[in-house]
Backbone as a chain_set.jsonl record, in Angstrom:
{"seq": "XXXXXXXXXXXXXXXXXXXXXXXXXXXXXXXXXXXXXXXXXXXXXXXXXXXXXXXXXXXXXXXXX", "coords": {"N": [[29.598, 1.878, -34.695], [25.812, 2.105, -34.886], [23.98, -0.847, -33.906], [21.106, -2.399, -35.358], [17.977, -2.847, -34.257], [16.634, -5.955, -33.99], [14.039, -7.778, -35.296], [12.394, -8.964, -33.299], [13.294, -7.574, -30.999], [12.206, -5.109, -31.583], [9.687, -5.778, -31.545], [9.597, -6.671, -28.663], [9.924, -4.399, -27.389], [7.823, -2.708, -28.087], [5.733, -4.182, -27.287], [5.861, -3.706, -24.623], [5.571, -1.005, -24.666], [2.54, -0.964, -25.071], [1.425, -2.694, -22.928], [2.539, -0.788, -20.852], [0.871, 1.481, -21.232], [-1.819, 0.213, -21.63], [-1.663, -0.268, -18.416], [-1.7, 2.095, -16.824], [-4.01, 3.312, -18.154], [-5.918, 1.525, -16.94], [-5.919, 1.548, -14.638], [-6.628, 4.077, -14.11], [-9.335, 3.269, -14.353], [-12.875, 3.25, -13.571], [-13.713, 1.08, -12.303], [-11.507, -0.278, -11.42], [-10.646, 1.696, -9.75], [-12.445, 0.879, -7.507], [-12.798, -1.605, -7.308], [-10.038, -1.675, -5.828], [-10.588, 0.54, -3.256], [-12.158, -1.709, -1.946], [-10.075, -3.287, -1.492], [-7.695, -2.3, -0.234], [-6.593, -2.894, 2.316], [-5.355, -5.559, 1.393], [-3.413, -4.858, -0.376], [-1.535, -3.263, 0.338], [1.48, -2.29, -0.259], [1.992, -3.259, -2.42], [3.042, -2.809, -5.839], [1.715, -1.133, -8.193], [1.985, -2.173, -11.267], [1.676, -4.842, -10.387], [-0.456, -4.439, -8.485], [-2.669, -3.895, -10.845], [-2.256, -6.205, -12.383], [-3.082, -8.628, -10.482], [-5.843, -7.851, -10.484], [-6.89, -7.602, -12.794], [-6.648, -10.502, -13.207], [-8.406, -11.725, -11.512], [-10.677, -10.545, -12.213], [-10.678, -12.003, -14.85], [-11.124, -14.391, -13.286], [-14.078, -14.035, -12.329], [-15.098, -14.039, -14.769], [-15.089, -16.091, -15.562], [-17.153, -18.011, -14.772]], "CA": [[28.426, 1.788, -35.523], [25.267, 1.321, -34.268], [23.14, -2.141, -33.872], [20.331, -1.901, -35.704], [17.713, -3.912, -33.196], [16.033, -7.19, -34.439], [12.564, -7.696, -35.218], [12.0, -9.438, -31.786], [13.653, -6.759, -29.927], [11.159, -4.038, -31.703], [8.33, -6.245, -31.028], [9.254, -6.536, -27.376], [9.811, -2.977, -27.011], [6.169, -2.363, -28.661], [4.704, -4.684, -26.4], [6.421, -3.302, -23.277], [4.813, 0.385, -24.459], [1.389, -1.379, -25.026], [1.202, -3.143, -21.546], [2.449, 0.546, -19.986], [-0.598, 2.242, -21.818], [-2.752, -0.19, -20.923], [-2.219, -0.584, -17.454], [-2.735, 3.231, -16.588], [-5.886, 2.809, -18.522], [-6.912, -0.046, -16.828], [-5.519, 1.883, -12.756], [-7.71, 5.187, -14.312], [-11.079, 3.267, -14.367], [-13.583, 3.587, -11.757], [-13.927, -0.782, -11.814], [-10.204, -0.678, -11.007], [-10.424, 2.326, -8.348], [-13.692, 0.505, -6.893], [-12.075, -2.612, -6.556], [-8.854, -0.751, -4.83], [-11.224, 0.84, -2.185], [-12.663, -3.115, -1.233], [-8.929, -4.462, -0.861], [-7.226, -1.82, 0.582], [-5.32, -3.705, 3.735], [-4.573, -6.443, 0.79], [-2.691, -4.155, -1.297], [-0.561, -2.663, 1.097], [3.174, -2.46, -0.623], [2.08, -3.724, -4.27], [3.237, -1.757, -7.127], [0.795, -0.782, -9.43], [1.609, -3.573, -11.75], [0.923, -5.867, -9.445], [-2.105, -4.701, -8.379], [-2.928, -4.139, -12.0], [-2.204, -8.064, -12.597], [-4.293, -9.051, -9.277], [-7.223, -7.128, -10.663], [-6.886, -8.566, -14.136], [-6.828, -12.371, -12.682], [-9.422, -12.005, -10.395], [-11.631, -9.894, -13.184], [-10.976, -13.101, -15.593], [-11.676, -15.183, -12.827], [-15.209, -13.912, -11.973], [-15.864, -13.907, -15.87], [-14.904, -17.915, -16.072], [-18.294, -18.811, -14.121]], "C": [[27.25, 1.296, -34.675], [24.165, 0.296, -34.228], [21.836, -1.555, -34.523], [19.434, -3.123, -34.514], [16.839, -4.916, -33.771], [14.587, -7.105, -34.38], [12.045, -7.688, -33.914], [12.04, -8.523, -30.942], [12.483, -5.362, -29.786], [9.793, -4.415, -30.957], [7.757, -5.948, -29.294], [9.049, -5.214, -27.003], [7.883, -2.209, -27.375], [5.496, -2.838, -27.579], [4.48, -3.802, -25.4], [5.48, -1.688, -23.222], [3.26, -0.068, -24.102], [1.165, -1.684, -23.547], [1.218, -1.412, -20.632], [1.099, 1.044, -20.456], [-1.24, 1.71, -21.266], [-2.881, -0.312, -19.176], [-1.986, 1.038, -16.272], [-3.957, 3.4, -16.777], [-6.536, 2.174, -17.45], [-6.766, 0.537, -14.612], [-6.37, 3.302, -13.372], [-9.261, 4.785, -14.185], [-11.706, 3.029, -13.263], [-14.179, 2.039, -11.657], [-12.545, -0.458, -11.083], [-10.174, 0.029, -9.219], [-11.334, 1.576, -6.75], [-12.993, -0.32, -6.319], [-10.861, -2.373, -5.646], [-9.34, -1.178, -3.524], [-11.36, -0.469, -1.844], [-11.325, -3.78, -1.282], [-7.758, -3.52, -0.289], [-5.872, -2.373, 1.52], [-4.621, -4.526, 2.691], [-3.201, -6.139, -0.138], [-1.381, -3.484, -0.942], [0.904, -3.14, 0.74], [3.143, -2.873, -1.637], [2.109, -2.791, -5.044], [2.367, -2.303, -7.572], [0.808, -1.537, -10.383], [1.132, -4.584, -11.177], [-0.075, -5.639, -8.836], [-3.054, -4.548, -9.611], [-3.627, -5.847, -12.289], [-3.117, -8.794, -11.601], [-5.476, -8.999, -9.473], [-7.758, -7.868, -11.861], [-7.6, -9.866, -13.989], [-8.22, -12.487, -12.111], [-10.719, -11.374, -11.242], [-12.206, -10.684, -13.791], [-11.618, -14.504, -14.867], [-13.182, -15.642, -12.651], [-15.809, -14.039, -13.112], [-16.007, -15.168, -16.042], [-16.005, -18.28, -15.254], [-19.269, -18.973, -14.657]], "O": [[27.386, 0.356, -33.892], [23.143, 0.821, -34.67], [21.494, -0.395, -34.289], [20.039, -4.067, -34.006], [15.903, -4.244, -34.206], [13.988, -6.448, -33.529], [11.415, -6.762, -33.404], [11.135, -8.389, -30.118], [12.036, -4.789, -28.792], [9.088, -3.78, -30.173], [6.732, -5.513, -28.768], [8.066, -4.886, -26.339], [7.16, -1.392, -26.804], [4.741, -2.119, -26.924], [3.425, -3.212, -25.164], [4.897, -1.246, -22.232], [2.731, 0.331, -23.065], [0.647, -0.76, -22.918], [0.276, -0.944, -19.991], [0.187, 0.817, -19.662], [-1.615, 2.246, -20.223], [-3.986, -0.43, -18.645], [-2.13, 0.944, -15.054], [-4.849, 3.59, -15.95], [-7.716, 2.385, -17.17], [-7.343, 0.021, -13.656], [-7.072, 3.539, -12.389], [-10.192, 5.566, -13.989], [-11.23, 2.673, -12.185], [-15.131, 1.857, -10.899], [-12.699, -0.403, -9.863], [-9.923, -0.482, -8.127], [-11.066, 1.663, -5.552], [-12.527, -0.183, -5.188], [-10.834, -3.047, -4.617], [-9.104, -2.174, -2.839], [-10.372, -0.693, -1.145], [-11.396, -4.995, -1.094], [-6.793, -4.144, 0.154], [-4.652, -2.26, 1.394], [-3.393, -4.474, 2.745], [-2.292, -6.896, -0.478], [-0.432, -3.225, -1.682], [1.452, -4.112, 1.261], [4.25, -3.018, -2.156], [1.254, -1.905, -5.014], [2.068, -3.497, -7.54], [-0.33, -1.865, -10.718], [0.118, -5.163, -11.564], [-0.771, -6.608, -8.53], [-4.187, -5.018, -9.502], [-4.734, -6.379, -12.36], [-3.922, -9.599, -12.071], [-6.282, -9.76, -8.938], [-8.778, -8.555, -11.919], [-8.688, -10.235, -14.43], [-8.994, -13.408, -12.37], [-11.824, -11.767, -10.868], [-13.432, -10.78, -13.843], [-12.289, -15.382, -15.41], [-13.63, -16.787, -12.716], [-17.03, -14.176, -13.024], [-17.003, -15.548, -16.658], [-15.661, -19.379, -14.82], [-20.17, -19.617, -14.12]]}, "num_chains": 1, "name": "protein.A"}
């Protein structure tokens, strides 16, 4: 029979799509590609989430001033 999956589990799974969506979105825009081009050497061997998440931080960072 099989498991039906728990609220939590749906939720996470929702999230998990949301975050994917968004962070094509967010590696399609020409801030994201821009910033790319100016770190280049830094990037060298980071998956795409992780330079996602780098971009993010450092986005929120420059907004906290």
């Amino acid at each position: 029979m099989a498991q039906i999956p728990a609220s939590s589990d749906r939720q996470l799974t929702r999230d998990t799509e949301i975050w994917h969506s968004l962070k094509y979105a967010i590696a399609a825009s020409s801030g994201f590609q821009r910033w790319q081009l100016e770190r280049d050497a830094q990037l060298q061997g980071l998956r795409l989430e992780q330079q996602v998440q780098r971009y993010l931080q450092e986005t929120l960072e420059t907004l906290a001033y």
